[in-house]
C-alpha positions as CSV (number, residue, x, y, z in Angstrom):
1,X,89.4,117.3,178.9
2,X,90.7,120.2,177.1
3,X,87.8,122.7,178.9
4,X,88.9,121.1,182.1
5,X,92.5,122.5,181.5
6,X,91.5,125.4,180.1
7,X,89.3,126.3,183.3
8,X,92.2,125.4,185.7
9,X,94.4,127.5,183.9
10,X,92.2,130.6,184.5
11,X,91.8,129.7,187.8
12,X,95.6,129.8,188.3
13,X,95.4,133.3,186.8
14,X,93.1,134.8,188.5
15,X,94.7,133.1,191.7
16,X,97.8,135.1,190.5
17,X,96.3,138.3,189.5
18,X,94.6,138.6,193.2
19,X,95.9,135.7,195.7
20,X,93.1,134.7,198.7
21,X,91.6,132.2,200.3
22,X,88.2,132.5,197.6
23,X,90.9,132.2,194.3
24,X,93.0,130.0,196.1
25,X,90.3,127.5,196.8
26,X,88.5,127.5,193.1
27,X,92.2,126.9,191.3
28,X,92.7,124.1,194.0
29,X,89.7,122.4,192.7
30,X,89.9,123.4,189.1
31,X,93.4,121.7,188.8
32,X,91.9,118.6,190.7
33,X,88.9,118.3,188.4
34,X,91.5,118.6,185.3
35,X,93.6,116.0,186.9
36,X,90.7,113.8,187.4
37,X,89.7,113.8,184.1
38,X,93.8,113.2,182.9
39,X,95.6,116.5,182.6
40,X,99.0,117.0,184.2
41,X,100.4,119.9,185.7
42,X,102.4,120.6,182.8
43,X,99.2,120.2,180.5
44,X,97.8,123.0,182.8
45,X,100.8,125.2,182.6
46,X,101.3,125.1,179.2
47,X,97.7,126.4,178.9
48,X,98.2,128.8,181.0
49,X,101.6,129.8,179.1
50,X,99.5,130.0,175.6
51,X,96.5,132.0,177.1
């Protein structure tokens, strides 16, 4: 799970460092795929917080 959460919370930065439709749509599934295997939001925040 923890590559899962790691990969959503790159997506999330790169959807920060250069918001569209392309970024916006990989972090939307990235955070899904992490939430599917058990993460939570805050799981994926706080990787992105420590990265």
């Amino acid at each position: 799970m923890s590559d899962a959460i790691q990969a959503a919370a790159d997506a999330v930065r790169a959807h920060q460092q250069a918001p569209d439709t392309a970024t916006l749509h990989d972090m939307q599934q990235k955070v899904q795929d992490a939430q599917n295997q058990g993460a939570s939001l805050q799981d994926i925040a706080a990787a992105n917080r420590t990265s």
